[in-house]
N, C-alpha and C positions, 0 to 999 in steps of 0.2 A: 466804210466808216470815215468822218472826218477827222481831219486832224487840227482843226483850228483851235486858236487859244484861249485860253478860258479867260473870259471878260470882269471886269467887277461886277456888272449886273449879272451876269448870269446864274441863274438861279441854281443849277448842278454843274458847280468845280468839280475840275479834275481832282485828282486826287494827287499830294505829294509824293515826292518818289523817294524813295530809301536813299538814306546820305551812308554812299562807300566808307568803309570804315578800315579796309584790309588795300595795301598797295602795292601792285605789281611791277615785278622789276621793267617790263614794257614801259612805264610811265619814263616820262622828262627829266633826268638827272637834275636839271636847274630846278628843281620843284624839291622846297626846304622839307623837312619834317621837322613837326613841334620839340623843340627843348623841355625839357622836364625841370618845372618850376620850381622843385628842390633845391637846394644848395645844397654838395656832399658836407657832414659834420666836422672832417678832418680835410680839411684842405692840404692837396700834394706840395712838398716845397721841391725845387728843383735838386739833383742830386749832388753834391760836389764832385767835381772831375776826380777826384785825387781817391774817393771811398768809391768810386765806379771801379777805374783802375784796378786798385787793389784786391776787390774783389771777381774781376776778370777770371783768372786761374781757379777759382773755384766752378767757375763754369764753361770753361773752354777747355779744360784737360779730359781727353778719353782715354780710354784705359790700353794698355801697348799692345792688345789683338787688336787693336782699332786700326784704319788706314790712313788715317789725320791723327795718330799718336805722336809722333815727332812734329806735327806741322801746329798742332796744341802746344805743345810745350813750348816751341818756339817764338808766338806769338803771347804766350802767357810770361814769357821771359822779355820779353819786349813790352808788354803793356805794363810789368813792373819797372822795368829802369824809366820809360816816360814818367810814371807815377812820381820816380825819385828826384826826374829831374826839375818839376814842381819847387817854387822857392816856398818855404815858408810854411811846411808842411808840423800837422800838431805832433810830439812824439809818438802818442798811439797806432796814427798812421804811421809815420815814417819806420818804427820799429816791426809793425806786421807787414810792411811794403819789403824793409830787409831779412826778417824772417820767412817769406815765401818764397824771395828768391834765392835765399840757401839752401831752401826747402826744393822746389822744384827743380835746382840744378843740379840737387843730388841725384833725383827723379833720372835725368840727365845724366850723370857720369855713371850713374852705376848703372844705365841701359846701353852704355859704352859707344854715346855719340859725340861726348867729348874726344876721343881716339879715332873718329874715322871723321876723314881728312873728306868724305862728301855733304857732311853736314860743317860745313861754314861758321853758323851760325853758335856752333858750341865750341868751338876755339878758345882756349883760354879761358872754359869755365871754373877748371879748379881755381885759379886765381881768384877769380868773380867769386866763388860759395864763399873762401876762406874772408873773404875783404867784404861781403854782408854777412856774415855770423857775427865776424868781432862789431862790426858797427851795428847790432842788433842785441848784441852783450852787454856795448858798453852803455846801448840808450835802457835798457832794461835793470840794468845798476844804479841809474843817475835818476830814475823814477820811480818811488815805490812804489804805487802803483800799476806799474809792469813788470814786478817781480817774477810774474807767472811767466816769462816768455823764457826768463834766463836756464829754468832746467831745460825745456826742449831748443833753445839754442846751443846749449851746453853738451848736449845729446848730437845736433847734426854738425858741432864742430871734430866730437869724438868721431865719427863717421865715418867722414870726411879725411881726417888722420890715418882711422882703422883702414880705407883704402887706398891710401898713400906708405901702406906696409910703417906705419908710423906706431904700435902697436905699445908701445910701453907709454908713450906718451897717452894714445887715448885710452889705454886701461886706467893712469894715474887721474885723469879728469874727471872720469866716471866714478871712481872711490872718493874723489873729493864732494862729488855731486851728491850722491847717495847720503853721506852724514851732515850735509847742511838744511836738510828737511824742517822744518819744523812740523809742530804736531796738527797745526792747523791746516795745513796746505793740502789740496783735493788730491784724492786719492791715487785718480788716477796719472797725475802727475807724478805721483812718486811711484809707481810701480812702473809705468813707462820708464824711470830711467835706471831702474832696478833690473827689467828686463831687456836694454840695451845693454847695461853691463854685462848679463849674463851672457850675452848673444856673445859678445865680444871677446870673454872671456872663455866661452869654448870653443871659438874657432882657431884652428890651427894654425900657426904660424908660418909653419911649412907645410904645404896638404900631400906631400908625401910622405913626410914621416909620422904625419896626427899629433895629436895632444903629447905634452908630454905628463909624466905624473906631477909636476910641478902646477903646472895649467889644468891640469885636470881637479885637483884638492882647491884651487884657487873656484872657478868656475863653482868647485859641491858648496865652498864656503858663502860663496852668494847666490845660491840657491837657496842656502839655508837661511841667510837673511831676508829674502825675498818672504819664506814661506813663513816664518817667526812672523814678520809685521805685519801678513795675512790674516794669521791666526789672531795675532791680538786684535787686530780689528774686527776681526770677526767675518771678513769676506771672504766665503767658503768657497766659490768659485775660483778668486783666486787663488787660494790655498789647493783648490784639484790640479791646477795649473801647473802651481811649482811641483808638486809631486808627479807630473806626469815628466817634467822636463829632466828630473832628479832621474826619473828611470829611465828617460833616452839617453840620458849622458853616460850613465854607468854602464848598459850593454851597450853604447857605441864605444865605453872605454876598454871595455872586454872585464871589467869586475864583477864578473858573474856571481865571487861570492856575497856579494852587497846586495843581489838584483830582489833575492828571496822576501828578504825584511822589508824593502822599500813597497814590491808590489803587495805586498801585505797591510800596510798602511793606508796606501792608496788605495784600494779593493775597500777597506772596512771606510774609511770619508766616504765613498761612495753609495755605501749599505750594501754591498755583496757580503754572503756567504757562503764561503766554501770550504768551511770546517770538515765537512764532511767527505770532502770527493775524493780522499785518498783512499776511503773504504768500500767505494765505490766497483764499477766496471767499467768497461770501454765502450758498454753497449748502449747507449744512448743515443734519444731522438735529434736527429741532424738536421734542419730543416733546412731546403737546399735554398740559396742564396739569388734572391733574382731582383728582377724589378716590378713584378706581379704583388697584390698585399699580400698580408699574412692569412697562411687557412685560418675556415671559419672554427667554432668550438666544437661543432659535430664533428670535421673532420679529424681535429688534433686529438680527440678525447675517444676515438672508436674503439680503442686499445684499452683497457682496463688496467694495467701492467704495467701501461705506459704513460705518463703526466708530463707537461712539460714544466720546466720550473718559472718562479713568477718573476721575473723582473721588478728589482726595486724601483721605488718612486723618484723621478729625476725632477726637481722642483724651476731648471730652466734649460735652454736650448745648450746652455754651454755644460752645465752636467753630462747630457746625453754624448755626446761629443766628447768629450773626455773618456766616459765611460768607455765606447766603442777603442780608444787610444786605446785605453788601461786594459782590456782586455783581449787586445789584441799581443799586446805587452807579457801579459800573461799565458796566452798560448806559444807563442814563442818559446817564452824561457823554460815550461813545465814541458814543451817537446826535445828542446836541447838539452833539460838534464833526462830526460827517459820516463817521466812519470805520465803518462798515457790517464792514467785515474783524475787527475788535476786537471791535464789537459782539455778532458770531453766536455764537463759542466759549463768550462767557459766559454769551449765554442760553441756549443749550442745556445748560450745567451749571445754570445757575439752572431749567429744565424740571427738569431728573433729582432735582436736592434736594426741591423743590415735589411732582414725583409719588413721594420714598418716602415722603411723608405722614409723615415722623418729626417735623416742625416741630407736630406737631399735640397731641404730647405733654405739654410744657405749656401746656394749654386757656387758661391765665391772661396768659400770655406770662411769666411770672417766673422765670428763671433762676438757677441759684445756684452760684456761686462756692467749691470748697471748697479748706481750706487742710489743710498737717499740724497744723497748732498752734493751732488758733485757730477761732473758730466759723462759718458760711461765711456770706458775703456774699450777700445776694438784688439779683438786678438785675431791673428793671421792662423788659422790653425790649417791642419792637412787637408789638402781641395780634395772635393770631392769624389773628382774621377780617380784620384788616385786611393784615395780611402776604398772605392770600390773593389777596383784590379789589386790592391793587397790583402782584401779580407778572401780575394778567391784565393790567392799564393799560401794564405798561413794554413788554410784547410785545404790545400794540397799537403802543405809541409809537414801539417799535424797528422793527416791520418797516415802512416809510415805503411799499413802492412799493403804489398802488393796483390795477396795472394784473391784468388775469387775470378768471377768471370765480368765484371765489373769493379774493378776498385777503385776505391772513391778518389784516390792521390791521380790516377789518372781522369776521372772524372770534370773534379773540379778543377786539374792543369787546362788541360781543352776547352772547359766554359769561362775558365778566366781569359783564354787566348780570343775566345769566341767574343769574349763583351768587351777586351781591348781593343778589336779591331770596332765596334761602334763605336765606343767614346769614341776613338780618334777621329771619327765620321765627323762628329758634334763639335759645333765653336766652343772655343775656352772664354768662360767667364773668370772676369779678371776684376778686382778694385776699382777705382781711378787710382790710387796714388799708387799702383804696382809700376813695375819697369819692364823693360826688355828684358832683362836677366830673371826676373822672377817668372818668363813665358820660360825662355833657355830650361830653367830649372827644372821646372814643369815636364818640359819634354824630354830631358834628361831622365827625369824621375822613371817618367813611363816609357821607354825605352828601357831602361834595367828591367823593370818589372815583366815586358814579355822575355827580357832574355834569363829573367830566373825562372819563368815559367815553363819555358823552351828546354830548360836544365832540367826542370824538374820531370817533363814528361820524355828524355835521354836515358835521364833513371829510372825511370816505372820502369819505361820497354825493356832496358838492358835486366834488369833484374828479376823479368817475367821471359826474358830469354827471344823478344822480339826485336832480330838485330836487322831487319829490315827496316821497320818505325824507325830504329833507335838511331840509324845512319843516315835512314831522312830526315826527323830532327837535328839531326847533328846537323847537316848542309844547311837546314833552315835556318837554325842557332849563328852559323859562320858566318852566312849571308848577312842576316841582321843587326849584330854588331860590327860586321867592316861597314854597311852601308850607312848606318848612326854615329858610326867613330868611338865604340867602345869596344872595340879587338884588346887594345892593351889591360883593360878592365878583366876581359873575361876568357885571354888568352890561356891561365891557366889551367881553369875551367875545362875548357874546349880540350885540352890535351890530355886532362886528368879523364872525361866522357871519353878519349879516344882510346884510352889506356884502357879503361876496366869494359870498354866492347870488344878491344882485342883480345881481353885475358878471360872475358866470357868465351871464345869462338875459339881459343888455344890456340892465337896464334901471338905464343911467349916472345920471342924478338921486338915485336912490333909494340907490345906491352909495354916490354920494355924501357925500350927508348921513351917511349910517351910518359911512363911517371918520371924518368927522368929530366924531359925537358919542363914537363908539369910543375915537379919540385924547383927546379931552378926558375922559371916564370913568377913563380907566388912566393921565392925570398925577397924580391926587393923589387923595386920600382914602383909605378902605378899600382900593378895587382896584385901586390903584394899582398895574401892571405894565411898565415898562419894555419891557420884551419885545414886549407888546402892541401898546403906545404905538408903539414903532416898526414895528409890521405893520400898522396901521393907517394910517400915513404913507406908506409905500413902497406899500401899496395904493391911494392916493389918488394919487400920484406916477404910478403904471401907468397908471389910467386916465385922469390929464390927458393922458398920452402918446400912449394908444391913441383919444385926441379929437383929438391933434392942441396941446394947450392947454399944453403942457410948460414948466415954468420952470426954468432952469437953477437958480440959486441953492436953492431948496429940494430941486431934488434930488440934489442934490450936498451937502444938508445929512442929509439922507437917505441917502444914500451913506457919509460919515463915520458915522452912528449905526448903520448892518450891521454895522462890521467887527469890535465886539468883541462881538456877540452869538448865536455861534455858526455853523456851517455853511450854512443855509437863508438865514439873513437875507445871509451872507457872498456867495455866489451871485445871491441876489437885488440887491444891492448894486453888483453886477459888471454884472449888465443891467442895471439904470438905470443906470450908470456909461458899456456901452456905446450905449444910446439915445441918450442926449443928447453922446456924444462927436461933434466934427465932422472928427475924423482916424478914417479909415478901419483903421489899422495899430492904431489903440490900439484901434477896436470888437472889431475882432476879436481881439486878445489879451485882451481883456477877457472878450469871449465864452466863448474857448475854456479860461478861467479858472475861467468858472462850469461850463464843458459838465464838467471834471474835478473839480471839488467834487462836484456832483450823480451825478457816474459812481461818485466813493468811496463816497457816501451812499445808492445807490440809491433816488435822488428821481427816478424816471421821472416822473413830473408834473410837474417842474418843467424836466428833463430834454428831454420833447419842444420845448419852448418855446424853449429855446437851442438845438435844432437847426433849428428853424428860424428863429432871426434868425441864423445862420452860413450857411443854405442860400441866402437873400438875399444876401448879399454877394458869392457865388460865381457867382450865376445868368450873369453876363456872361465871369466871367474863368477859370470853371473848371467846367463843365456837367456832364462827369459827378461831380464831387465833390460838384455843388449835388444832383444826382439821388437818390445813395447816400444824402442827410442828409433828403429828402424822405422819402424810402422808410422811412427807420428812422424819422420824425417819423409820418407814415401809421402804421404800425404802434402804436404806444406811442399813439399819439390815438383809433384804434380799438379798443384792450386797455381804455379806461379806459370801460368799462360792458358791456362782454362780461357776456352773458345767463350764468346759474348754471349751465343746461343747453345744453351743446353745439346749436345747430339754432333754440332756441324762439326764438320771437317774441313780439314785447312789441308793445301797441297805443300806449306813451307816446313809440317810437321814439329816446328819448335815450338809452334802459338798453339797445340793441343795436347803437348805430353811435356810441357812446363822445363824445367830444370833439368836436361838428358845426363850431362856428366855426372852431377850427383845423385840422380835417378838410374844410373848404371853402376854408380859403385853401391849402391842402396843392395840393388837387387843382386849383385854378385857377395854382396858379404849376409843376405837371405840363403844364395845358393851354397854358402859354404856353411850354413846353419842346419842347413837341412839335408846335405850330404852325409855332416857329424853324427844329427838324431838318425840316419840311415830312412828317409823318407823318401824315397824313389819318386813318387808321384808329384812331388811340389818340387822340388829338385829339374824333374822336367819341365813344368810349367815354369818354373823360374829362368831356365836355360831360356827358352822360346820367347819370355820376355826381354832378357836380355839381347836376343838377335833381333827383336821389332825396336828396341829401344837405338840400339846401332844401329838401324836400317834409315831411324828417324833423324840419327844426328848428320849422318850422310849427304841425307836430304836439307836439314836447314843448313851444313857448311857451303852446301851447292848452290843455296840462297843469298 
């Protein structure tokens, strides 16, 4: 074929060839492409140096898991003093130029890099925050128009104060702040500095000795303002807010009698009802707590008997969250006074919100508050991982009874140990504007949380009578707080577990000693626990008793310290009360005082033990009533170590025949019932149990 070129005369032209329309990166870089004949509608104007600057920090701070967290800050502290040193800067600027850098160097001191002498660069910040807040104050006074900066300058000079142990001064600043509001100023401005009052006003001054009752009525009085201005405005969210803060303060302040009325408030804001649950049972659907969704409605509804209850309608993200609070708030308090009936309804709602996994959506825990008018309020609420690892500790702490061959206290201790150990796997998400203290915190948090958890399955085992577990936990429990730095926290702790596994295995000396040094660890210092202090006494009290060595006056000093410390100690307090009584009418009113505490509370553990100091007192005057209390003592003392598998057998011999001590005094005050009625035949079957039941304890002392 030719390839010559097509002529003018030529009668049949080639044909034109397709004009490339698409160009490959192979072509000529010097080869322009067309401009687009447009003109944009808004032409760009160059930026001012001084509004670049200023707003630098808002995008160069990462959050303090970050590895460029300090080296952010740094530079964000530095592109604001450049910003300042700018002549001729408009107020607006210059006032948010000095309000960021009060702002980020608190970011700074309170992630405690102003204190360590390898960052250079924070040297002398305190001086720096205090010398831009006031010259942030005073441009924000001298300009009505930037009246809005003066509450939250006002805000990070108190701070600032409050971490300078300057404490009465920035309480007075913030009461001043608070009543200069006027009615028009957005909202969330004045609840921010309502809620740094409150911060300020419940934290303890000394954090060994806590609030005092002075600090603490201070602190409910601006709560109560806080929730009043809520209310009148009408923003219910905020108002679940203050109500939930109203009830962390009163059970951190130990006003347990206040705690009733408050969550009562809070539950009906919310739309809970739980009018009913004291008429209730304990037997209710538990749905277990994972990260799986929730079953579907064939499964939940197979049960005809069985429904689960509806969860009221939460109208926003901060509702639901709250809710979870408050009812977490509420299983707490209905297990600490003994009411078992109260307690189920709400953990089974608190199950269902936990398995729709919606709490999960903000990673950070930060919540936000939105308004019609105004710009919305971010609240810092409880992170998530931690919200998780404590909704498995309350439903340890809720279901009390140990007895079964599965119980659910030890259950849910081991699955919360289980999903502590992945979160901690998982990065922590964090804000931007958190600190290094707020990571500290963090990890602090959950660190306590496996060593209450550690506690808690110490106790299942010892009270199911497996003192093998219970001393490997124990060494685990030791380990983990020396290696975190919380020995002194939970030193008493550890000594009081060690006491009541010695006084389980009868070995009295060794008991001994341990509630004693128990009780002196939790009078005073760091771990100081009341609570403790007196579980450690009234165990000491027991076993003088159960030697024979009882002293009236201390336990009857002992007696008066149960009564306002909930349902267990209240119970407890009622048997030593009846031990050492020498009127037989008051033992047993006393007795059958605790039998109905422990019946609300379903403390079977504690439960068989008052049946039988009741069954005692009947052995002569009422033989089959002594019998019936035997029987149901027998049972509940042999439930407390029931093998996992139906049948199996254990070679340790305690983890299948439950409770031997009181399983052997059971069956010897049988053999002495059945000696009386002259019944030869069970008489000897009792004997023959009594020498498997000693054969058995042999065996787990040996263990």
């Amino acid at each position: 074929m030719s390839t010559r070129p097509a002529s003018p005369q030529d009668n049949n032209p080639r044909p034109a060839k397709r004009q490339r329309r698409s160009y490959s990166s192979s072509e000529s870089d010097d080869e322009e492409l067309p401009l687009p004949s447009e003109t944009p509608l808004f032409p760009l104007a160059p930026l001012p140096v001084s509004t670049l600057l200023v707003s630098l920090p808002g995008i160069l701070i990462h959050p303090p898991t970050h590895r460029h967290h300090a080296r952010s800050l740094c530079v964000s502290l530095l592109a604001l003093r450049k910003c300042l040193s700018i002549p001729d800067l408009t107020p607006d600027i210059e006032c948010r130029a000095w309000t960021a850098l009060a702002e980020v160097g608190m970011i700074a001191i309170s992630g405690g890099f102003s204190q360590n002498e390898d960052h250079i660069w924070a040297q002398s910040l305190e001086n720096e925050v205090e010398k831009a807040s006031s010259k942030a104050l005073l441009i924000s006074q001298k300009h009505p128009s930037l009246r809005l900066y003066r509450p939250y300058v006002t805000s990070l000079i108190a701070q600032l104060a409050h971490w300078q142990q300057n404490h009465k001064f920035a309480r007075n600043m913030l009461r001043r702040l608070v009543k200069t509001f006027l009615s028009d100023d957005p909202p969330h401005t004045i609840y921010s500095a309502h809620l740094t009052l409150i911060s300020v006003l419940s934290t303890p001054t000394d954090p060994t000795k806590g609030l005092t009752a002075k600090d603490t009525q201070a602190a409910l009085s601006a709560i109560q303002a806080f929730v009043s201005h809520a209310e009148n405005a009408q923003h219910h969210g905020v108002k679940l807010f203050g109500l939930l803060i109203r009830l962390r303060l009163l059970i951190s302040s130990g006003l347990w009698d206040r705690v009733g009325d408050a969550l009562t408030l809070a539950e009906e804001a919310l739309g809970f009802d739980f009018t009913d649950s004291g008429k209730g049972t304990d037997k209710s659907i538990l749905v277990p707590i994972s990260n799986a969704p929730q079953q579907t409605s064939e499964n939940s509804t197979s049960s005809p008997s069985k429904t689960l209850p509806t969860l009221p309608h939460f109208p926003d993200k901060l509702s639901e969250v709250m809710a979870i609070h408050i009812l977490i708030v509420g299983v707490v308090f209905y297990t600490y006074v003994g009411n078992a009936a109260s307690t189920a309804p709400r953990l089974t709602q608190l199950h269902m919100l936990m398995d729709s996994g919606s709490w999960k959506d903000t990673e950070s825990g930060v919540v936000e508050i939105i308004f019609h008018s105004s710009p919305p309020l971010h609240i810092q609420t409880t992170h998530p991982r931690i919200l998780l690892i404590l909704a498995y500790l309350v439903s340890a702490i809720a279901k009390k009874d140990p007895v079964g061959r599965k119980p659910k206290r030890k259950l849910f201790a081991n699955e919360g140990l289980t999903m502590w150990e992945k979160e901690m796997r998982k990065p922590i998400v964090l804000s931007p504007w958190a600190s290094v203290s707020d990571v500290t915190q963090l990890e602090y948090t959950m660190n306590r949380l496996k060593g209450d958890l550690l506690c808690e399955l110490v106790g299942v085992h010892i009270m199911r009578s497996e003192f093998v577990g219970a001393q490997k936990h124990i060494d685990v429990l030791v380990a983990h707080v020396r290696t975190v730095g919380l020995w002194d926290a939970f030193s008493a702790r550890v000594l009081l577990h060690e006491a009541h596994l010695a006084h389980a295995r009868g070995d009295s000396n060794r008991a001994e000693s341990c509630y004693a040094i128990a009780a002196d660890l939790a009078s005073e210092g760091q771990g100081r626990d009341d609570y403790v202090e007196t579980c450690a006494r009234a165990g000491m009290v027991g076993l003088k008793i159960g030697l024979g060595k009882g002293d009236y006056e201390e336990s009857m000093q002992v007696v008066e310290s149960c009564k306002g410390l909930g349902g267990t100690l209240r119970s407890v307090g009622k048997i030593i009360e009846a031990c050492m009584s020498s009127e037989i009418l008051k033992a047993k009113t006393c007795l059958k005082s605790a039998l109905t505490i422990t019946g609300e509370s379903t403390d079977n553990h504690l439960r068989c033990l008052v049946l039988a100091l009741i069954s005692s007192h009947f052995m002569h005057t009422a033989t089959d009533y002594a019998m019936k209390m035997l029987g149901t003592c027998e049972q509940i003392a042999s439930g407390l170590g029931a093998g996992a598998v139906k049948g199996a057998k254990n070679t340790h011999g305690a983890d299948t025949v439950g409770n031997i001590p009181l399983r052997i005094w059971t069956a010897e005050r049988f053999l002495e019932l059945h000696r009386r009625q002259g019944d030869a035949a069970r008489a000897q079957k009792q004997t023959l149990t009594i020498e498997a039941l000693k054969t058995a304890q042999a065996s787990a002392v040996m263990h």
